[in-house]
N, C-alpha and C positions, 0 to 999 in steps of 0.2 A: 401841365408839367408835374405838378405833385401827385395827382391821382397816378399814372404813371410809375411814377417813382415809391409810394405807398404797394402800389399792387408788386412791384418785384420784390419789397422786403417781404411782403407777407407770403410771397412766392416761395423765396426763400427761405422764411423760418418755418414753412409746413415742410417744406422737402428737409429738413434737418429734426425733423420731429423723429423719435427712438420708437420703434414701437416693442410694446412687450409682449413676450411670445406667453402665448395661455399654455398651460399643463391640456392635456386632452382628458376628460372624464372617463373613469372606467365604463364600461357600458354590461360589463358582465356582475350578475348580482349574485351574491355567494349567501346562502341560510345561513341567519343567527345561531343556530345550531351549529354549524361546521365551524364557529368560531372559537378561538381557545386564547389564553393569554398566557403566546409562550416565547421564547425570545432568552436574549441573556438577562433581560430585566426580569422576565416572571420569577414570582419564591422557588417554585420548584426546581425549571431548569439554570439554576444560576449555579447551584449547591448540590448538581443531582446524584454527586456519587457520599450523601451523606442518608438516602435512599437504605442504602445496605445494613444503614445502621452497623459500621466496623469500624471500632475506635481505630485502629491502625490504620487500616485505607483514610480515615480523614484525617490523621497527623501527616501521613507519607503526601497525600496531595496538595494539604495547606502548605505543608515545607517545601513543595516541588511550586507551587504558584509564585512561595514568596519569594523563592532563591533561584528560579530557573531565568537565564538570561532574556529568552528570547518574551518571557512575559515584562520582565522589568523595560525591557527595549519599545514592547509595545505600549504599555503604559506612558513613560518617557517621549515617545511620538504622540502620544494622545495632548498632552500634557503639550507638546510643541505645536500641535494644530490648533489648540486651545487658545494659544497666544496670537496664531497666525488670523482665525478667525476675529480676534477683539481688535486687533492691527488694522485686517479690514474692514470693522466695523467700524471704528475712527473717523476712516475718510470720509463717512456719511454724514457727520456733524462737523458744526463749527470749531476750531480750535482757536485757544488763546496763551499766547507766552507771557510773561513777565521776565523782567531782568534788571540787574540792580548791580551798581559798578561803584567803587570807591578810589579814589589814587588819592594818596598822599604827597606832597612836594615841600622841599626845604629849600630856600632861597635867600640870598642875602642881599640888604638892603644896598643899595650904590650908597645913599646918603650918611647911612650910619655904620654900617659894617655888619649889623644883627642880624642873628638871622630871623628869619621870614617863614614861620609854617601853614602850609595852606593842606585844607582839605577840600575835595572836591567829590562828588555823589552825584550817579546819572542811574536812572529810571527810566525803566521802556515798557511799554506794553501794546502787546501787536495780536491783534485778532482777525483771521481768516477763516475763508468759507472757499469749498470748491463747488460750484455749479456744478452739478451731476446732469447735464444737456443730454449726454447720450448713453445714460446709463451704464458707463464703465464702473466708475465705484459700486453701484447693488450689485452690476454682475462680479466682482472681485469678490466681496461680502458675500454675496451667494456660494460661488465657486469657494469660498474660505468654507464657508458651515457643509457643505457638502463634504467637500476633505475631510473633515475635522467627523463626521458621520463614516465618512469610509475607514478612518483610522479607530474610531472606535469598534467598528464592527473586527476589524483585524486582530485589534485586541481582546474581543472576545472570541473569535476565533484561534487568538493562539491559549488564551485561558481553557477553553475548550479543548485542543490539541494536547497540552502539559495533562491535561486532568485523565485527560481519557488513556493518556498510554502509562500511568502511573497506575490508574485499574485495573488495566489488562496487562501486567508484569506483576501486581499482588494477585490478582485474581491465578495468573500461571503460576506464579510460586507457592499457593495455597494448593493449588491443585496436584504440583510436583512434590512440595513435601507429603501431602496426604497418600499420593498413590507411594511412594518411598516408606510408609511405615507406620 
């Protein structure tokens, strides 16, 4: 009866086992040589229209990064995926509250007529853990830092967008006022 009864739990908690899907390896090899370090993090291309060396083109684009909407918007979603990822990192760990409760009461005595002050103080504290069995919390966490990855890149991408079209209107305007005279 027990062996039985043993073999369907452990029946059961294989069949409820999560499994975790592997990344596939690249398989294509690219030479050290072809390699560069560029990106919105590298020095050069972060800042590239300072390149020109033209004081004006880098006041016109710094003033255009820091006051243009659609980069403050992007930053601001960065900054909210930021949050969304530490949210889901959370539910990975244990968490623990406290709590701490005061009531005051004034009551009068039946025997004497005085009154009667009582204080009264309650204290909790309560710690919990979620079993992550099937891997919802890492996929959230995952799925959070991904986001929080595509949002950044957005944001380089509109920092990129604001920069590049504030060059090519000073670049035209240099070019208009000179053939003008």
């Amino acid at each position: 009866m027990i062996r039985p009864v043993a073999l369907a739990i452990v029946l059961a908690l294989v069949g409820c086992q999560s499994a975790d899907v592997q990344r596939a390896q690249p398989t294509l090899t690219i030479p050290a040589a072809w390699r560069a370090d560029v990106g919105p993090a590298s020095p050069v291309e972060g800042v590239w229209w300072r390149n020109f060396h033209d004081s004006t083109l880098n006041q016109y684009v710094d003033q255009a990064l820091r006051y243009n909407s659609d980069v403050l918007i992007a930053r601001e979603r960065v900054n909210e995926y930021q949050a969304r990822a530490y949210a889901a990192d959370s539910s990975l760990f244990p968490s623990l509250d406290a709590s701490l409760t005061g009531t005051r009461a004034r009551t009068q005595s039946a025997a004497t007529g005085l009154p009667i002050h009582s204080t009264l103080y309650k204290g909790g504290l309560t710690a919990s853990y979620d079993v992550d069995i099937w891997g919802a919390n890492r996929s959230a966490a995952n799925a959070a830092g991904a986001s929080l990855e595509a949002q950044k890149a957005a944001a380089a991408a509109a920092n990129l967008s604001v920069a590049s079209s504030v060059a090519l209107a000073t670049s035209r305007c240099c070019r208009w006022m000179s053939s003008c005279g």
